[in-house]
N, C-alpha and C positions, 0 to 999 in steps of 0.2 A: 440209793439216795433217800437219805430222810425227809418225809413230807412236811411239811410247813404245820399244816393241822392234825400231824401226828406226833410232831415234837413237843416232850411238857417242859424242855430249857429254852423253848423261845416262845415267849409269850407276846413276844412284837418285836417288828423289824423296821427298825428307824423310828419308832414312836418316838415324841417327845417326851420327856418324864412328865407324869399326873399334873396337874396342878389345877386351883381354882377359876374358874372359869370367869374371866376378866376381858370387857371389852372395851375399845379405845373407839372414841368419837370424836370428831375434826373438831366441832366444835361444841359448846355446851344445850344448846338448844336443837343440836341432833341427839344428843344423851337423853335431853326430858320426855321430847318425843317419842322413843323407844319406851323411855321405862315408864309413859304414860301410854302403851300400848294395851287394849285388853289381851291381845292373842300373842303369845312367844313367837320370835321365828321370823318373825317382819320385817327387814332393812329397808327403815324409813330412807326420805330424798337428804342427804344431808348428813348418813352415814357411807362409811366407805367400809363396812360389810356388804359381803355378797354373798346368797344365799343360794345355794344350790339345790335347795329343798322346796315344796309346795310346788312342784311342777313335772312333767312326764319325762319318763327316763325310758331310753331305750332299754330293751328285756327280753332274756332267754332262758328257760331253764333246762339245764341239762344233767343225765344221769346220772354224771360222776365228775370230780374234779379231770378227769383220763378223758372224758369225751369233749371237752371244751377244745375250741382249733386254738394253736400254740400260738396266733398272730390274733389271735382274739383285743390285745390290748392295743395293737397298731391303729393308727391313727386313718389309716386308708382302707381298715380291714370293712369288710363290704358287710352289712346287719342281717344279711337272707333269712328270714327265721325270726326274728326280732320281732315283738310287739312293742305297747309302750304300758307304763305302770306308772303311778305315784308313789313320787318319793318326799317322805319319809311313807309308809307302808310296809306292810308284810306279806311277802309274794304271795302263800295261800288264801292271803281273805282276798286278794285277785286273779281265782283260777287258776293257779299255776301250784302244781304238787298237792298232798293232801297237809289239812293245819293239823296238829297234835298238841292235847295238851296234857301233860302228867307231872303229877306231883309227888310219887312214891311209887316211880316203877321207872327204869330208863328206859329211854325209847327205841334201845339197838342194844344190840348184843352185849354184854359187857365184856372186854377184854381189853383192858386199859395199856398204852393209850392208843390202843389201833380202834378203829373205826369203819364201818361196811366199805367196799369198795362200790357199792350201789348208794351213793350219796348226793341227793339233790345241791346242785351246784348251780346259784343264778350270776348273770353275769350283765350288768350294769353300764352303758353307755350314756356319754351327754356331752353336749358340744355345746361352748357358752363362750361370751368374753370378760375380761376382765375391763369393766368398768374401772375407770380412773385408776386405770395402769401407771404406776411409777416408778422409774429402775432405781429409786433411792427410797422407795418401802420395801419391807421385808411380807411374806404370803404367806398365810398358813393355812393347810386342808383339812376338818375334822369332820369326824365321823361320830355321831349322834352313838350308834352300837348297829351292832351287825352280829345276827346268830348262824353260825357260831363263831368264823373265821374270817378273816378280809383281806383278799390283797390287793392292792392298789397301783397304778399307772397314771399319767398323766402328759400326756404327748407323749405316747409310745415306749418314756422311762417311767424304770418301776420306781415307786415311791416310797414301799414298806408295806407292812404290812400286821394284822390285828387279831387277838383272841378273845378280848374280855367284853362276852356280847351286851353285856349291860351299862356299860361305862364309853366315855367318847374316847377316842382316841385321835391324835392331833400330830399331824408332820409337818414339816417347813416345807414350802413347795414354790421359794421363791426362785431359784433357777432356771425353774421349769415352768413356767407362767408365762406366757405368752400375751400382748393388747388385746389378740382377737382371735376364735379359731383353736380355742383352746379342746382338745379330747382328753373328760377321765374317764377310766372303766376300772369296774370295780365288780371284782370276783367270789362271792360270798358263798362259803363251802355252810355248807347246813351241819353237819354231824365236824366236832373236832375233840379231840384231848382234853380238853375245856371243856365238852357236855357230859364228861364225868366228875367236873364239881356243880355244877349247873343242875344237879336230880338230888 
C-alpha cells in the first residue's frame, strides 16, 4: 500500500482547489471590526468565524506515522500520553522532537520520494462547538500549513488530507459538523515527498 506522504500524485485528498482567501461577515460592522483589528486570527462577536487556533490542543508525538494507534482519530479514543500545546505553534519550540533548520543540506536521507521510516509524527486533538450552528450554512476547515503532511478527521470521518507545508489548505466539512461536541484530530507526519522540494 502506497503511503499518503510518500506518494508525489497526491498532493491532497479532498482539498478544495487554492483560491484567495475571502471572508464572509453577517453583517457590515462585524467586517470593520475585524479589519480594524491589530492582530490577525481574532473572530470578533459579530462574526460567524470560528477559530480553532490561539488555544491548547491536545498532543503527542510519536516515532513514526506505523506507531500512532489506528483509532487515534475516534472520537471516544482515550488521550493517555497526551499533553497539550499551542496552536498555531511548532511542536519543537514546545519540547517535543529536536527543531532543524537547513537551507542547503536535506535533512534525511535522500532517496526520493521515500522518506525514513523513523519519522516524527504529531498527532493533534480538540474538542469544540460550533457556535451558531445552521444546517442551512455550508462549513469549511482550513489549515494555516502543516510540515510536511496532514491528515485530518473530524467526528471519527476522515476529511482529507495535505502536503504543501507552506500554504493553507481548506476542505468542506459541512456534513460532519456537529452544534456541539465536535472531535478534530489532526495527524502531521514531519518528513514527506514534499521535503524534497522544500530544501
Amino acid at each position: 500500500m502506497v503511503k499518503f506522504w510518500e506518494d508525489p500524485r497526491a498532493l491532497a485528498i479532498n482539498r478544495r482547489q487554492s483560491h484567495t482567501l475571502l471572508k464572509s461577515y453577517v453583517a457590515p460592522d462585524a467586517a470593520i471590526r475585524q479589519l480594524a483589528l491589530p492582530t490577525q486570527g481574532y473572530a470578533p462577536a459579530g462574526s460567524r468565524e470560528q477559530l480553532l487556533s490561539r488555544c491548547e490542543w491536545h498532543f503527542r508525538l510519536f516515532d513514526s506515522p506505523g506507531a500512532v494507534p489506528a483509532n487515534f482519530h475516534e472520537t471516544n479514543y482515550e488521550e493517555e500520553g497526551f499533553t497539550t500545546i499551542p496552536v498555531p505553534g511548532n511542536w519543537e519550540c514546545h519540547g517535543h522532537g529536536t527543531p532543524i533548520y537547513t537551507n542547503f543540506v536535506y535533512p534525511i536521507r535522500v532517496d526520493p520520494p521515500f522518506v525514513p521510516d523513523s519519522n516524527p509524527t504529531g498527532c493533534y486533538r480538540h474538542t469544540f462547538d460550533a457556535d451558531e450552528h445552521s444546517s442551512s450554512d455550508r462549513y469549511f476547515l482550513s489549515i494555516g500549513g502543516a510540515d510536511s503532511a496532514a491528515l485530518v478527521w473530524l467526528n471519527g470521518s476522515f476529511v482529507g488530507a495535505c502536503k504543501d507545508s507552506r500554504l493553507p489548505s481548506e476542505w468542506e466539512v459541512t456534513r460532519l459538523l456537529q452544534p456541539s461536541g465536535n472531535t478534530l484530530a489532526v495527524q502531521v507526519v514531519r518528513w514527506s515527498d514534499a521535503t524534497y522540494l522544500e530544501d
